[in-house]
C-alpha positions, 0 to 999 in steps of 0.5 A: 605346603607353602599357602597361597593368598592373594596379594594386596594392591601394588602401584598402577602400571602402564596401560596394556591392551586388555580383553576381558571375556564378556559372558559373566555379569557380575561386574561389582564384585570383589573379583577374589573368587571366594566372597562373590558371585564370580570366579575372577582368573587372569592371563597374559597372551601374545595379541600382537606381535610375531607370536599373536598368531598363537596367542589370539586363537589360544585366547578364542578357545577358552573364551568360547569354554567360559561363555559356554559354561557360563551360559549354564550357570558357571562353576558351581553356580559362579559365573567365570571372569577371565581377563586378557591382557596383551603381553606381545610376547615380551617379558618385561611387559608381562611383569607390568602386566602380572602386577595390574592383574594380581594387585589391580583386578585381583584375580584369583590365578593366573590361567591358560596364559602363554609362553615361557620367558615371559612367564619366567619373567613374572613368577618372582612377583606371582608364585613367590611374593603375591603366592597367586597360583599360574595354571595350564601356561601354555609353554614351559620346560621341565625345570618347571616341574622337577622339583615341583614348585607350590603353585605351578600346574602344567597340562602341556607335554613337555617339549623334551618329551615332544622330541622323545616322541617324534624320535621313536615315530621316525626309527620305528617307520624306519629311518636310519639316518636322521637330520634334526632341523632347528632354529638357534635359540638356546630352547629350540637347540635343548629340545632338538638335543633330545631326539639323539638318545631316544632314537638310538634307544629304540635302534643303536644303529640309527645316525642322528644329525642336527642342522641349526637354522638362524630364528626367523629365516625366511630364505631357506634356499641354502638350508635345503641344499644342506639337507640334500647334502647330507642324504638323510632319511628323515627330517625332524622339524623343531622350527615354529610353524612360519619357519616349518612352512617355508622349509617344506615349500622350499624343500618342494620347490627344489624337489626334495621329497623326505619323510617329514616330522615335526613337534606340536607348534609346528601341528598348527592351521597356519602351517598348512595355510603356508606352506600349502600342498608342501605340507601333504603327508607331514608328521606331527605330535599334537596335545589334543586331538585334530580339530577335525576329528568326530569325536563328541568332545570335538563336535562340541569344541567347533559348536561353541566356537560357531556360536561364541567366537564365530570369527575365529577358526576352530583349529589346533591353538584354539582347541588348546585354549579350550582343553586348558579353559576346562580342566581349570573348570573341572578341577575348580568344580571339586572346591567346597566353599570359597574359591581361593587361590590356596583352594585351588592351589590344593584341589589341582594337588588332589586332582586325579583323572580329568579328562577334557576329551580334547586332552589326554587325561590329567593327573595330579598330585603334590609331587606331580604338578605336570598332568601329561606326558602323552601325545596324539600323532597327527597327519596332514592329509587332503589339506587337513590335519587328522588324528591317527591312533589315540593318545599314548606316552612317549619313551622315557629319556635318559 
């Protein structure tokens, strides 16, 4: 097992936009975690730029999980310091931003942090030479995780096995002929390859197409045409929520009424708000339950984030944020002495059974370091997305 120490100071950087969750008071401290009152962590989050619309909610969530257990003491009486920092969704400002939190600020793991290039970009400087662990990234594939690599921890079902879920949810309601729709980027054309094999698993007789989408179209009028060309059954989404809206008003507007799924990006409040009444009766795959949903973990997710971050909704990407801000604190509560980021590199190795009651229970071991592999079937209906059934695991691929 390869041990984790924190980096030693490495040279200023360029000024980035930095948020810094105000609900921990020790602002003296080393900021290492072990030797002090506080248990200083860091990310870098989309605040500004075509993705901000994930990062600020994501960001939200867990800020409203800190300050809430903060409140009542922190993690095993440490008051927790999470630090923001605005990486625009760009990975060569992720590095840059890597840097000022591992050599400036100290922190002890970078934590609930978002997007997968941009993580790629910066785990050269974090894993491999400052030994800093990076937990719960929001993003991700599964290169990742197979082989393990010392440090890493996920909580996000992977987006392959996403795809394996919605495949078998579309067979098993019937479809015969399926068209998969997906914007052009190489990580959306490896996901939407996904669902071919599994819907042919659950029934061999079931036709599969794909319909590649140019990223970030906002003229759907053609794309529309091709699929009622194609007299498909069903419609697989692998688009981001934007491009998920305006393909289902587009689809109203031409009188195009087709069974529609789609995989957990697309599950969010902004595809709903844009798309409007086009998107009643759309299928998704989610990480947590719906916002709306009444169980107690729930209630206490939309409590704290009235009362902590009153200005923003409480929906999907923040209730992401939330359940990965508290399996941090779970499996940080189990370290006896100095919280260091080999002590919590260790505890999430050991970490068995943690359940957010967001979130599907997470499993960990040091030839696992991806907690989940299950999902929730979501719905839209009367405007709001709701849960149906409970978590459950996807077929195997391959």
């Amino acid at each position: 097992m390869r041990k984790f120490r924190r980096a030693a100071g490495t040279t200023a950087v360029l000024a980035v936009v930095a948020l810094t969750a105000n609900a921990c008071a020790d602002q003296d401290s080393a900021g290492a975690g072990g030797n002090s009152s506080e248990i200083h962590i860091g990310a870098w989050l989309p605040l500004t730029g075509a993705t901000a619309s994930y990062g600020v909610p994501q960001r939200a969530g867990a800020d409203a999980y800190f300050k809430m257990i903060n409140a009542s003491g922190g993690i095993n009486d440490r008051k927790v310091r999470w630090t923001v920092k605005d990486n625009a969704a760009d990975p060569q400002q992720t590095v840059q931003i890597a840097r000022e939190l591992v050599g400036q600020d100290k922190v002890v793991a970078i934590v609930n942090a978002n997007g997968t290039s941009q993580a790629e970009a910066a785990f050269p400087f974090v894993l491999n030479q400052s030994k800093v662990p990076v937990l719960n990234e929001v993003g991700g594939n599964e290169s990742w995780f197979k082989p393990p690599r010392p440090g890493l921890f996920g909580t996000q079902t992977l987006y392959e096995d996403q795809a394996a879920a919605i495949a078998a949810w579309t067979v098993q309601d019937g479809a015969k002929k399926i068209l998969v729709v997906h914007s052009d980027p190489a990580a959306f054309v490896n996901v939407a390859k996904q669902v071919e094999p599994v819907a042919k698993k659950v029934d061999p007789s079931v036709e599969v197409d794909r319909l590649t989408v140019k990223y970030q179209t906002t003229d759907y009028t053609p794309v529309i045409s091709k699929v009622k060309a194609a007299k498909t059954q069903a419609v697989i989404l692998i688009l981001t929520s934007p491009e998920a809206a305006a393909f289902l008003k587009e689809a109203k507007l031409q009188g195009l009424s087709l069974p529609t799924y789609a995989y957990a990006p697309v599950a969010a409040e902004s595809t709903v708000s844009l798309a409007k009444d086009a998107a009643e009766g759309l299928k998704a795959v989610q990480l947590v339950k719906a916002p709306s949903d009444t169980d107690p973990a729930v209630k206490e997710f939309r409590t704290a984030m009235a009362k902590y971050e009153p200005g923003q909704p409480a929906g999907f990407l923040a209730l992401w944020g939330w359940s990965n801000a508290k399996v941090f604190a779970e499996i940080t509560k189990t370290i006896k002495g100095p919280v260091t980021a080999d002590a919590i590199d260790k505890a999430y190795e050991k970490a068995t059974k943690v359940e957010t009651g967001v979130s599907p229970v997470m499993s960990f071991s040091p030839s696992n370091h991806l907690g989940t592999r299950s999902v929730q079937r979501v719905v839209v209906k009367d405007g709001v997305w709701t849960s149906e059934g409970d978590f459950y695991t996807p077929p195997k691929r391959g």
